[in-house]
N, C-alpha and C positions, 0 to 999 in steps of 0.2 A: 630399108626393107629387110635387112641384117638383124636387126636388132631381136632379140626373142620377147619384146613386147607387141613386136609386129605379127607374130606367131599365128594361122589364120584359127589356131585353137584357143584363142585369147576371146573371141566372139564363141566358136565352136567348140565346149570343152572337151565333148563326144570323142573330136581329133586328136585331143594329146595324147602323147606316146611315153611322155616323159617316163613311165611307170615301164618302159620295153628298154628304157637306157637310149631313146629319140631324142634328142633334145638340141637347141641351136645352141644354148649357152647352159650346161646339166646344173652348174653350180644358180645360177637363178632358178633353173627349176626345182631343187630342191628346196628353197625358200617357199615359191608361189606355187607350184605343181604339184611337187610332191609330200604335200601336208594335208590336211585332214580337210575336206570340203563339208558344206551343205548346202544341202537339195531342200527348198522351201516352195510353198505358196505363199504368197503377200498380194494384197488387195492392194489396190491403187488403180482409180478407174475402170477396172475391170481385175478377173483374177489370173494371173503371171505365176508361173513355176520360174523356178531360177535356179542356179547356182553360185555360192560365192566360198571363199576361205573361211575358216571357223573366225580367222581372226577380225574379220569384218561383220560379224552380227554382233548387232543390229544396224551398224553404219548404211550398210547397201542398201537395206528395206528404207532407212530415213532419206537418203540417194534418191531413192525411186518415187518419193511420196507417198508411199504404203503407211495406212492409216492402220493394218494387224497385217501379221505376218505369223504363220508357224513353222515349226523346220518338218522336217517330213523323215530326212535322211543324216547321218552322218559320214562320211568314206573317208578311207585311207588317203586316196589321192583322186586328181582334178576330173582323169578320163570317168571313173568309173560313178559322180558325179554326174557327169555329163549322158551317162547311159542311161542312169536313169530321171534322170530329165525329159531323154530323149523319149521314153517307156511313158510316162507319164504324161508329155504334150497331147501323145495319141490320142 
């Protein structure tokens, strides 16, 4: 439960701090956290906002079943991401 892939902002990007110097393990977060996210919509059953790493599109959306996907957003890092995800779900 240690581990910062446990991190409860791994599910919640919204939560990560990593971008405040928060971090369980900083040096993983600057790998996964603190790099350049996108904020998408991708169909697959229905339409899903997401967020994932640059370095995983298109991987994620083929993950999810998503038959189209477009990005919406680009960000510096995870939290802010997550914000607007969070702006966007509404």
């Amino acid at each position: 439960m240690k581990l910062p892939q446990t991190d409860p902002s791994v599910i919640n990007t919204e939560k990560n701090q990593a971008h405040l110097g928060i971090s369980r393990d900083m040096e993983w977060s600057k790998k996964h956290d603190l790099i350049e996210h996108v904020v998408y919509l991708a169909l697959s059953g229905g339409l899903k906002v997401g967020v994932t790493r640059h370095t995983q599109v298109p991987t994620r959306w083929i993950d999810q079943g998503a038959h189209s996907a477009i990005e919406l957003a680009r960000t510096p890092h995870r939290n802010l991401a997550g914000q607007v995800e969070v702006e966007l779900k509404k």
